[in-house]
C-alpha positions as CSV (number, residue, x, y, z in Angstrom):
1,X,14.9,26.0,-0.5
2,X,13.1,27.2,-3.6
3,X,11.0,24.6,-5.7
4,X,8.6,24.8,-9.1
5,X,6.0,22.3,-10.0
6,X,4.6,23.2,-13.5
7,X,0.8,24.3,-13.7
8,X,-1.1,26.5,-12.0
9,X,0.5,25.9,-8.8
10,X,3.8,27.2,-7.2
11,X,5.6,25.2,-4.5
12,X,8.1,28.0,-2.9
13,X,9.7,26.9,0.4
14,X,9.6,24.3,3.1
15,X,12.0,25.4,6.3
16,X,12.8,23.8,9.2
17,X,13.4,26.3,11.8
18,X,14.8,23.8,14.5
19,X,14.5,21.1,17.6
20,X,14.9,22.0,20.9
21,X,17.4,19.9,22.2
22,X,16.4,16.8,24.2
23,X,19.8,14.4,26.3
24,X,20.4,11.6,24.2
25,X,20.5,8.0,26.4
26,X,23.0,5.7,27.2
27,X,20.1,3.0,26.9
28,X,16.3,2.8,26.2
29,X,14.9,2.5,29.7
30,X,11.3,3.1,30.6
31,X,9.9,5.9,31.9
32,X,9.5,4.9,35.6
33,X,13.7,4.4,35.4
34,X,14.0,7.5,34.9
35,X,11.4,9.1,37.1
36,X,12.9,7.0,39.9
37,X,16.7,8.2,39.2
38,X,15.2,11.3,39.1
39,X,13.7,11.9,41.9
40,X,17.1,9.8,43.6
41,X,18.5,12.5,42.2
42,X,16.5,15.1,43.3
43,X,16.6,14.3,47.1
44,X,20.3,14.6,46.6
45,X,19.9,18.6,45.8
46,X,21.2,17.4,41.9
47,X,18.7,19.5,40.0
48,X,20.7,19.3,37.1
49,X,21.3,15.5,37.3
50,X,17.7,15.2,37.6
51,X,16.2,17.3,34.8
52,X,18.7,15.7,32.6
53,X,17.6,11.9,33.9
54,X,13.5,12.8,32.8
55,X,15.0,14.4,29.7
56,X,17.0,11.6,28.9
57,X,14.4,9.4,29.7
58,X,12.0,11.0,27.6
59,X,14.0,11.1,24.5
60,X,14.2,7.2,24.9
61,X,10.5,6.8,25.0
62,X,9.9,8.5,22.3
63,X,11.6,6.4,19.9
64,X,10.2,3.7,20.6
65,X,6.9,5.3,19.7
66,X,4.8,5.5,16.5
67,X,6.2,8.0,13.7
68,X,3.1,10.2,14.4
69,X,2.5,14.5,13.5
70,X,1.0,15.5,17.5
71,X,0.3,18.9,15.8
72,X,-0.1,20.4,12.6
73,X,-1.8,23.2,12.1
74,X,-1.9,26.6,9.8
75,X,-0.4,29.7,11.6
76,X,0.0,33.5,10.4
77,X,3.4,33.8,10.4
78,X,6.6,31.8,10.7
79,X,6.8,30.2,14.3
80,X,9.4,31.5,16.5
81,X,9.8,28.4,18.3
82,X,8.2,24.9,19.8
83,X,5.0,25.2,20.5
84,X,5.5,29.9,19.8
85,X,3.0,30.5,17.1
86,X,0.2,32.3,15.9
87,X,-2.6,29.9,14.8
88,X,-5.1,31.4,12.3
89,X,-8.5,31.2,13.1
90,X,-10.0,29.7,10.5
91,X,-8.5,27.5,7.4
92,X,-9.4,30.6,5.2
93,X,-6.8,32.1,2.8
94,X,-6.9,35.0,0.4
95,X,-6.1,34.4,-3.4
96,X,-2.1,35.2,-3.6
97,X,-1.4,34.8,0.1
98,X,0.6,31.8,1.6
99,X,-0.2,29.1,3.3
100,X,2.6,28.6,6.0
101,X,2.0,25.0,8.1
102,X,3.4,24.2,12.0
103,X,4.2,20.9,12.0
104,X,5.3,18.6,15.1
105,X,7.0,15.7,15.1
106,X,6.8,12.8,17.2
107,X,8.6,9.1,17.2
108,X,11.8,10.0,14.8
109,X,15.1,7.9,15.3
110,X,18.4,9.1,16.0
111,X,21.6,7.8,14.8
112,X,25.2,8.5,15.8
113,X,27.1,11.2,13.6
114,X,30.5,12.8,13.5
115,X,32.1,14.4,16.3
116,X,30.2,11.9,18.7
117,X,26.9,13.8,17.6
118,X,23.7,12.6,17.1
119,X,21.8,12.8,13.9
120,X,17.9,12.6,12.8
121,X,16.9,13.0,8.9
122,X,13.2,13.1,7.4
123,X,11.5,14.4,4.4
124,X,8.1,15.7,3.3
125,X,6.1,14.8,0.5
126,X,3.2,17.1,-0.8
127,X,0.3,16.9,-2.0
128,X,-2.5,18.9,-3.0
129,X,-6.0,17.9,-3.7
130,X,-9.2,19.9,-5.1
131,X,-12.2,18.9,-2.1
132,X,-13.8,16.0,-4.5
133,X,-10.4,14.7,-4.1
134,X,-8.5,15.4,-7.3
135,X,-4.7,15.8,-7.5
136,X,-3.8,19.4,-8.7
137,X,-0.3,19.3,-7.6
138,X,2.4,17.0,-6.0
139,X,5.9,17.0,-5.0
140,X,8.6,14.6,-3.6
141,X,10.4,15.5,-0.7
142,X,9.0,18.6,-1.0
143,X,10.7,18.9,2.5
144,X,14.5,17.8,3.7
145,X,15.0,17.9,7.0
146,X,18.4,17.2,9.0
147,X,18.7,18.1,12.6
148,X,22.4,17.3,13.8
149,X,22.9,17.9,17.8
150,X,25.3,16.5,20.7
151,X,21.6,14.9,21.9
152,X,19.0,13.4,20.6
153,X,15.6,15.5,20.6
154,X,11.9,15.3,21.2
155,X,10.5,18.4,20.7
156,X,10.7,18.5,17.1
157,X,9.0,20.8,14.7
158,X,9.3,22.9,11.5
159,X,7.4,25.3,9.2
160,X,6.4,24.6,5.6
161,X,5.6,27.2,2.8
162,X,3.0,26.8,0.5
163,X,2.6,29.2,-2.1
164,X,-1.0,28.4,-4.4
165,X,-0.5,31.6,-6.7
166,X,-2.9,31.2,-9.7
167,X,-5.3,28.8,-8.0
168,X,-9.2,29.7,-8.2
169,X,-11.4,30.0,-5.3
170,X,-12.3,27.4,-4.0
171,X,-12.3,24.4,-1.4
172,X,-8.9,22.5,-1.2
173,X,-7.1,20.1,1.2
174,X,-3.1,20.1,1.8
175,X,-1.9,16.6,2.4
176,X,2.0,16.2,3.9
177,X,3.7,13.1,4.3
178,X,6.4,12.7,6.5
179,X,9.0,9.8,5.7
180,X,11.8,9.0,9.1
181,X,14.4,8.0,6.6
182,X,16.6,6.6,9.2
183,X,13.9,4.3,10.5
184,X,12.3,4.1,6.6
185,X,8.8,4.3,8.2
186,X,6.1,7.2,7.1
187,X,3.0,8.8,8.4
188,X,1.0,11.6,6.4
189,X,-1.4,14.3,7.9
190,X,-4.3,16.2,6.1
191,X,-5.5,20.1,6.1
192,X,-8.5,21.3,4.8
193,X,-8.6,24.9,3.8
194,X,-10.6,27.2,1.6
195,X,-9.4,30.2,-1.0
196,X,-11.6,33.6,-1.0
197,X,-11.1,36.3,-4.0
198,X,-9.4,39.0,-2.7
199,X,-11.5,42.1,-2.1
């Protein structure tokens, strides 16, 4: 997904690079439930039964949770997977070079889809702010996210691009937003970082 915002600033991609794939529940039990079957399970020599009852108990749990961002932090490169990337070290970019975001997501609702499927949907909303706080750029659903899957998931994340070509050194701060459209409920996250002239 390409996108352009006019001025000094260039918005170039926001990918989602997938969710790792988390059994979808019958019904929203509690967590001891599922421990309990579990480990019923378990004595039974049912491995599989019980790794799939604490993952299905798990994926109930955590929709009944706050819409929340567990982590978000700037890496080096795209992520390979959950929780598989390169953080940088410090919030320090050079003029020209990308800004590429893990991001986490916690507390999204799932909803039935086609083909007896499961279906979660949320966007990302940008902003971007100089470090006494004015706006310099901003985008709606600068982000679109849909993960379809035969279960629902909790280990959620994605990648998004930010490309500041044209922007001075300087302090800034990257502010996401992201909206659970299925449960219409939003929760935004900040990042500080800094530009230095190339050379």
């Amino acid at each position: 997904m390409s996108l352009k915002y006019p001025g000094p600033f260039r918005l170039v991609s926001a990918a989602a690079l997938g969710a790792w794939l988390i059994a979808s529940p019958a019904s929203g039990g509690p967590l001891l439930d599922a421990a309990i079957e579990a480990e019923r399970l378990a004595a039974r020599n049912d491995a599989a039964g019980a790794f799939e009852a604490m993952r299905s108990g798990l994926a109930a749990f955590s929709q009944t949770l706050p819409l929340s961002v567990p982590r978000a932090l700037f890496v080096s490169e795209v992520p390979n997977a959950y929780r598989a990337y390169a953080a940088k070290a410090e919030p320090v970019f050079l003029t020209g070079e990308k800004l590429i975001t893990y991001v986490e997501v916690t507390g999204l609702r799932w909803k039935p889809s086609a083909g007896e499927q499961r279906q979660s949907h949320f966007t990302v909303d940008l902003e971007l702010t100089d470090d006494k706080g004015k706006t310099l750029a901003l985008q709606k659903e600068f982000g679109n996210f849909t993960f379809t899957s035969h279960s629902d998931a909790v280990e959620v994340y994605t990648h998004l691009t930010l490309d500041v070509d044209g922007a001075k050194p300087g302090g800034y701060v990257l502010r996401y937003t992201i909206n659970d459209v299925i449960a219409e409920r939003s929760t935004p996250f900040e990042l500080p970082f800094t530009l230095k002239e190339k050379g």
